[in-house]
C-alpha positions, -999 to +999 in steps of 0.1 A: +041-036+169+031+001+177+050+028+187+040+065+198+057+091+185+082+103+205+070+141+196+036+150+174+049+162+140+030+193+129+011+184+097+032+204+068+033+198+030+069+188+023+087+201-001+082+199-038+046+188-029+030+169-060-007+171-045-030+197-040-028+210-003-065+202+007-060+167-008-026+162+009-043+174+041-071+143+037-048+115+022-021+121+051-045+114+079-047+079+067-023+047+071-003+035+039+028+007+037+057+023+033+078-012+037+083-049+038+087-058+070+115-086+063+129-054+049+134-031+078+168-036+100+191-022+119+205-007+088+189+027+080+158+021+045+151+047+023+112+055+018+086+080+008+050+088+013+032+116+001+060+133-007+078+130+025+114+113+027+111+087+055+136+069+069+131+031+090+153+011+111+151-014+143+160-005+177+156-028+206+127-047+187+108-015+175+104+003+140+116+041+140+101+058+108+109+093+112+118+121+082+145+112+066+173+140+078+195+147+105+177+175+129+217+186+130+226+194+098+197+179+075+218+152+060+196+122+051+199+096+076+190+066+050+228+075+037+240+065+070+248+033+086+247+011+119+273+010+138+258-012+165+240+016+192+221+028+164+215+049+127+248+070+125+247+095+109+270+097+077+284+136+081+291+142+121+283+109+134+250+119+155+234+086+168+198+078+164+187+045+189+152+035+203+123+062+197+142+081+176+163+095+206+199+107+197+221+088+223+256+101+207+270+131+199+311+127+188+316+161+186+309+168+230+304+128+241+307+144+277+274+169+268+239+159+279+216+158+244+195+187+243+159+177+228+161+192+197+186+166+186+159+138+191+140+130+158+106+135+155+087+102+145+056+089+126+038+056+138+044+024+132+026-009+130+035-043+115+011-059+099+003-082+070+043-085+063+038-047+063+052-017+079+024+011+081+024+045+090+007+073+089+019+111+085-005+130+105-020+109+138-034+135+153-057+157+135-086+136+140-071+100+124-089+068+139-058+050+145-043+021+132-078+003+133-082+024+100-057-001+081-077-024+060-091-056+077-076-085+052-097-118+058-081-148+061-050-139+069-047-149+106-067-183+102-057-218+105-048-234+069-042-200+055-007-196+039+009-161+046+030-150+014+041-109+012+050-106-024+083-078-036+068-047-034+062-030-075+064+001-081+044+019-106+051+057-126+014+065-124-008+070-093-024+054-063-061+066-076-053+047-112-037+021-101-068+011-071-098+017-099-075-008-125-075-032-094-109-029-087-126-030-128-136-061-138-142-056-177-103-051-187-094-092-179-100-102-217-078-078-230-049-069-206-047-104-186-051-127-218-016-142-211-017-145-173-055-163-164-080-148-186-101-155-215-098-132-251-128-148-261-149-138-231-152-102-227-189-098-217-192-086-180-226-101-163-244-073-141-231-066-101-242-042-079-218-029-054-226-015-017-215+011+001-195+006+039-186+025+065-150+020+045-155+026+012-179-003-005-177-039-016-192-058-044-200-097-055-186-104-091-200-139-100-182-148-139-174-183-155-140-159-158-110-189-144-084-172-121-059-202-126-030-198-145-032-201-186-022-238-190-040-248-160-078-262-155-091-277-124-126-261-122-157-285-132-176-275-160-198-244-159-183-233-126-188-203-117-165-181-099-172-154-071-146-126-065-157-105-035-140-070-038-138-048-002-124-011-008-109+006+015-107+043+004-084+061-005-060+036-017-067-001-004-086-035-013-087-067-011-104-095-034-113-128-023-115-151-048-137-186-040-117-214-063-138-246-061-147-265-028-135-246+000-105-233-020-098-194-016-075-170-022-071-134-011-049-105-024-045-072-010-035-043-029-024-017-013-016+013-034+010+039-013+013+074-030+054+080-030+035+114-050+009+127-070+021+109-100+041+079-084+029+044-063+046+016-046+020-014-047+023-037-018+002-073-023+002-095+008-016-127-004-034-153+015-043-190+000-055-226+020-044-245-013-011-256-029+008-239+006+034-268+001+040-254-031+077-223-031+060-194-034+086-182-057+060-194-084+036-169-063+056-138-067+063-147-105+027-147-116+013-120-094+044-096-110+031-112-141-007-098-134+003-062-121+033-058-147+001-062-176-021-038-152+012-012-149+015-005-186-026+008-184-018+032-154+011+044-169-006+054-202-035+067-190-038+101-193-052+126-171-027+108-153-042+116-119-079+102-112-108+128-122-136+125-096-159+150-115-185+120-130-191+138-164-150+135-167-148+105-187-178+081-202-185+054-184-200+016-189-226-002-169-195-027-164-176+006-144-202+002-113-172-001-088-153+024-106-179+050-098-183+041-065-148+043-058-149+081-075-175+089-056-161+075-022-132+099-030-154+128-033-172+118-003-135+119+016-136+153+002-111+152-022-105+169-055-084+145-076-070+154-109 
């Protein structure tokens, strides 16, 4: 569910900025998870995007994701509590309901609220198990129609799982161009689904989109689990990647028959050199199945992706192409790069 900002935050790099200010200027016009949606109550949640302490909560059946700090005395608000009307706050007991509208005051209960007391919010829209928002709406932002369009999700037969967020010491730019390379599986998922002894990657050609690009990966490559085969001989498997620039994807993998299953990542920069990965997943097969064995080999997959981001070094993504060398295998990875650059952005 939307919800309009109950007054237009001025676009401002918070403090202790990690990013560049032009890039910070680009990235905060778009829409990033900042939440599980199962995870977002009454009681006050901690968060951060881009730098920016949020804070979340539910008021009569509406997200509030607002900075996190009392416009009184700039005490966080996530250290507070609910005491039924709304987020108190922990040091004078200011009241934060519906809208971000402070509808208590302790200190003169007998005082109308003067505005300034009301917080100042961000947007928010559920979606995918998600909470999404986006720091600066108004300086020329499409809306929440920019968020990534994840197929399969809403369809009969399709099985709705919204795996625990992980959270990654490297960032978003690293962590989307590991999601999106295709030549690492022999060597990095050996002990999750893929094959040591098949390295070679057959040729693709990506295409560019109003959104980013998307390519066709077509490999004899199984994405079961190790210790399980159901595919027919000399199948071959298609994984259809979408990018969504700057920092989500989704890949939907046809399994045989009609069999598919679709991950999203979503990669939200808490900072420069910091990323909370969020991965909705959608599957029409083995939905009677708990989905505790779900979340245990997806952690599996990005915990043997994590240690890569968190060596690599530059740590941030270059974008100049003479950076780093590159293989014919890389053709999404340069795409994505160039996408970036095309955003305007400067990277590392």
């Amino acid at each position: 569910m939307a919800t309009a900002p109950l007054a237009p935050l001025e676009p401002a790099l918070p403090h202790g900025c990690t990013f560049a200010a032009a890039d910070w200027a680009i990235l905060a016009r778009h829409w990033y998870p900042v939440a599980l949606a199962r995870e977002v109550s009454a009681t006050p949640l901690k968060a951060k995007l881009l730098d920016q302490p949020l804070v979340l909560y539910r008021a009569q059946g509406e997200i509030v994701i607002a900075p996190d700090r009392c416009p009184h005395r700039g005490v966080p608000l996530s250290m507070g509590r609910d005491n039924g009307r709304g987020v108190e706050c922990p040091y004078h007991g200011l009241t934060f309901g519906a809208g971000g509208r402070c509808v208590h005051i302790p200190a003169q209960p007998q005082r109308s609220i003067p505005a300034q007391f009301h917080l100042a919010t961000y947007p928010a829209v559920e979606r995918y198990g998600l909470v999404w928002t986006c720091l600066d709406p108004v300086s020329g932002t499409p809306g929440s129609d920019d968020i990534i369009a994840m197929p399969h999700w809403d369809e009969p037969g399709f099985q709705q799982i919204v795996c625990p967020w992980i959270d990654i010491a490297g960032s978003a730019g690293r962590q989307m161009e590991g999601f999106l390379d295709v030549a690492h599986f022999a060597f990095i998922h050996a002990e999750s689904f893929a094959d040591p002894d098949n390295a070679q990657v057959p040729d693709y050609r990506p295409r560019r989109t109003a959104q980013g690009f998307e390519a066709e990966y077509w490999s004899n490559v199984a994405n079961y689990p190790k210790g399980v085969d159901k595919a027919p001989p000399g199948f071959r498997w298609l994984r259809h990647f979408r990018c969504h620039v700057p920092f989500t994807a989704t890949l939907e993998v046809h399994f045989p028959g009609e069999d598919r299953l679709v991950i999203l990542n979503a990669a939200s920069p808490v900072s420069a050199g910091e990323t909370r990965l969020f991965v909705p997943i959608a599957r029409n097969f083995d939905t009677d199945q708990p989905v505790q064995g779900v979340y245990d080999f997806n952690r599996q997959v990005f915990e043997e992706d994590r240690a890569m981001v968190e060596a690599q070094w530059p740590a941030a993504l270059p974008l100049e192409p003479t950076a780093e060398a590159h293989l014919a295998a890389d053709m999404s990875s340069m795409f994505y790069r160039r996408a970036l650059r095309d955003m305007g952005l400067g990277g590392g």
